[in-house]
C-alpha angles and dihedrals in degrees: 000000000000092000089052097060105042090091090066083041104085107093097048103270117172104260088213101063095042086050090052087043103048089045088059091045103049094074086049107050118106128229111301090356113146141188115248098176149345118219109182119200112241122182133192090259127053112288103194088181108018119184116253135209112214115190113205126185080257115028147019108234122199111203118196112179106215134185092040092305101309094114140017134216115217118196112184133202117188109225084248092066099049120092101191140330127231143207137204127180107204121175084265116045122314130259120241104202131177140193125209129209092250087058096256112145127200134183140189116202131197098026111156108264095239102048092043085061094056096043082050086049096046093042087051098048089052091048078054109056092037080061102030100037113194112248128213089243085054096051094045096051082042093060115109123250103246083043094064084045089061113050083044091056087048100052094048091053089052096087098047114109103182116075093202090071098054097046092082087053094054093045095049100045118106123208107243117262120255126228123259102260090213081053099051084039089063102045088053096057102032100038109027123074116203097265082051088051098052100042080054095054088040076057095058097044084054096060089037085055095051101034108271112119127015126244103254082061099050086049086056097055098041093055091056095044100045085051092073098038 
């Protein structure tokens, strides 16, 4: 379970409470429904059950523990129903806020600055793609190169029946060459204005959401780009 969690881990949210959170959640997930991101309230004084925000690829959840703990209350908007999302930094914590299309409006205080950016991004990149949905025609001009290069290779080895023939083709091939990190850090910072940043990171969510890239990638990519925004 631990494992599990240290993804949601990273800005200092009390494992406890996302523990207590994801083991809820896993009974009310839908099919292919998947956390994005876990934003848990802390206030200046002790919050022994502090209330959480959980961003999935198809809803905002809005988690509030009752009865000391002993039961929670879930209260779930699909990203089709939200208008807009919001937020505040304020000198302690920020506020993450959200309107629906029926005028209901919900917000979250004293959530940690940091983590309040990343549940606003998220919460962004998934308003986006419900109004800007990713075509087949988009995802094929998006793959990678050596990706490309790949599946090609693959599908011309599929009708070869004899092992020995392909085995020059294994031993010779070379991994691509990845890009010198301090190289794709400057042109970041030196070409790419923030608009340009964000349409690149709505890019990557884009090949994370259809297959083509894996998670740890996207992560990777995220973390770089949100670091100049």
């Amino acid at each position: 379970m631990i494992d599990n969690l240290k993804k949601f881990l990273n800005e200092e949210q009390d494992p406890k409470a996302i523990e207590k959170i994801t083991s809820k959640l896993n009974d009310l997930l839908m099919k292919n429904e998947e956390i994005g991101y876990i934003a848990v309230q802390k206030k200046p004084a002790i919050t022994v059950f502090p209330d959480s925000v959980v961003v999935t690829n198809k809803r905002i959840i809005i988690c509030q523990p009752k009865n000391l703990g002993l039961t929670m209350n879930f209260t779930d908007f699909t990203w089709d129903e939200v208008e807009g999302t919001f937020m505040k930094e304020n000198i302690l914590g920020s506020e993450f806020s959200f309107s629906t299309k029926t005028q209901i409006q919900v917000s979250i205080d004293y959530i940690p600055k940091i983590q309040a950016r990343k549940i606003a991004t998220f919460a962004k990149e998934q308003l986006d793609l419900l109004k800007n949905p990713v075509t087949i025609e988009e995802v094929k001009t998006q793959i990678p190169e050596y990706i490309q290069e790949e599946v090609i290779e693959e599908v011309e080895t599929e009708e070869v029946t004899n092992y020995a023939e392909i085995m020059p083709a294994i031993s010779n091939y070379s991994e691509p060459i990845a890009e010198n990190p301090a190289t794709s850090t400057e042109k970041l910072s030196n070409e790419l204005t923030q608009d340009e940043l964000f349409a690149k990171l709505q890019n990557y969510k884009k090949l994370l959401d259809n297959g083509l890239i894996l998670q740890g990638e996207y992560d990777a990519y995220k973390k770089e780009i949100l670091s100049y925004m």
